[in-house]
Each structure stands twice: as C-alpha cells, then as structure tokens.
VMD Tcl script that draws the C-alpha trace (Angstrom):
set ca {
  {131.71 -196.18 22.41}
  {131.63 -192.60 21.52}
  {128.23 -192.40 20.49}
  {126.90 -194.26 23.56}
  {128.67 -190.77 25.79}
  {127.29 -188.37 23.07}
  {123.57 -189.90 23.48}
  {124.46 -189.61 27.62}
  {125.46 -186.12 26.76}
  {122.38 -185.38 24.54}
  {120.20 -186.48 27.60}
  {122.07 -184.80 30.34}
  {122.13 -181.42 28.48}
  {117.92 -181.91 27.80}
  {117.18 -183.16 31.49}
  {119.22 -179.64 33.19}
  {117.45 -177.76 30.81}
  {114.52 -179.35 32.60}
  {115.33 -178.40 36.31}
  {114.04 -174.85 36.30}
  {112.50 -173.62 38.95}
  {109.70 -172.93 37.45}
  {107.62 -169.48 38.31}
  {105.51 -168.82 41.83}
  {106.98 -167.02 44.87}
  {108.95 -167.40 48.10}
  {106.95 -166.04 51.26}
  {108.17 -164.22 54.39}
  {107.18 -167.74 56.42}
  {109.65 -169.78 53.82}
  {106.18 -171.30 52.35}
  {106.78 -171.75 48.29}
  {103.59 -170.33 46.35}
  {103.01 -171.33 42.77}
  {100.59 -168.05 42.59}
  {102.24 -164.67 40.70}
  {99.49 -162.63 41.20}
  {97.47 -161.03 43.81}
  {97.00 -162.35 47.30}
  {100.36 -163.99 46.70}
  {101.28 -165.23 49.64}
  {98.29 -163.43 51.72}
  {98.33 -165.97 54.48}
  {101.82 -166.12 54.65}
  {102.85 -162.56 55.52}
  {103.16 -161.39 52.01}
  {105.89 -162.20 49.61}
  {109.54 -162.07 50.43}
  {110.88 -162.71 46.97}
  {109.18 -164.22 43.45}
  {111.28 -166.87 41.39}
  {112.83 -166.16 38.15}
  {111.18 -168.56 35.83}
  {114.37 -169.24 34.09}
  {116.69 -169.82 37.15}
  {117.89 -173.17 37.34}
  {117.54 -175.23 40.26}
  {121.38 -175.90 41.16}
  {120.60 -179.37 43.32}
  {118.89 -180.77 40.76}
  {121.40 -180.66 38.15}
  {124.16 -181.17 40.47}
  {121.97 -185.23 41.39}
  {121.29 -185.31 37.40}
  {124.88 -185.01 36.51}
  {125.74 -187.44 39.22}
  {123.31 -190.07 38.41}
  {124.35 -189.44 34.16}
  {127.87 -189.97 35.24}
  {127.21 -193.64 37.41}
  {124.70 -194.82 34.26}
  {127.77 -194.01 32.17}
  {130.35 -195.84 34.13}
  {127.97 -198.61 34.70}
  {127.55 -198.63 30.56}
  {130.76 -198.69 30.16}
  {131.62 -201.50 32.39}
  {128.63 -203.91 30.95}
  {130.41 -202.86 27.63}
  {133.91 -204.37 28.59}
  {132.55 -207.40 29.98}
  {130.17 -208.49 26.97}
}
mol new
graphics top color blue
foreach p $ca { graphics top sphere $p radius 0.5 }
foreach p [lrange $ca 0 end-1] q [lrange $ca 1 end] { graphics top cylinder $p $q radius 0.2 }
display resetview
C-alpha cells in the first residue's frame, strides 16, 4: 500500500513541477503574449508586466493536488474491496 502513495507522490511532485507558467508577457489590455521581445504587446498598449519563467502557476497545482488526492482515495478503496 505504501508504494502505491509513493508512486502517487512521485507523479504529483513531477506534474507541479510541470505547471509553470511558462515565459511571454502580460499586456496593459490583460491580453497574455507568448512574445519576450520587441513589439511585445504593440497592439495591446505595451507591456504591463513579463512572466517569470519559473513562477508556478498556483491553480494548477492547487486542481493537480486535488485530482492526485481523489485517484488516491479511489485506489485505495478498489484496494479494500478486491
């Protein structure tokens, strides 16, 4: 039984590190740009802020730690009744 929550655990640790934001930019008019360079956000009345390509994305992990926690109980349960 342990192993089965270590393997969850292996997976939940490898899918947060998998909810970064990822790079780009955040314009004045809220529009997300996946551009870093110039004319960033040109069309868009420039660039209110650029995303830190290492930031993680908080609601993301928040649903993946969720949804790891119901596929555990759900494991566990089938386990009991078999």
């Amino acid at each position: 039984m342990f192993s089965k929550f270590k393997y969850l655990f292996g997976i939940l640790v490898w899918m947060i590190s998998s909810c970064k934001q990822g790079k780009g930019a955040i314009c004045n008019d809220g529009w997300r740009s996946h551009s870093t360079g110039s004319g960033t956000c040109s069309w868009h009345d420039g660039v209110d802020h650029y995303l830190d390509p290492n930031e993680i994305d908080v609601g993301k992990t928040l649903l993946l730690i969720i949804v790891v926690v119901i596929i555990g109980f759900v494991m566990n349960v089938m386990g009991r009744n078999n």
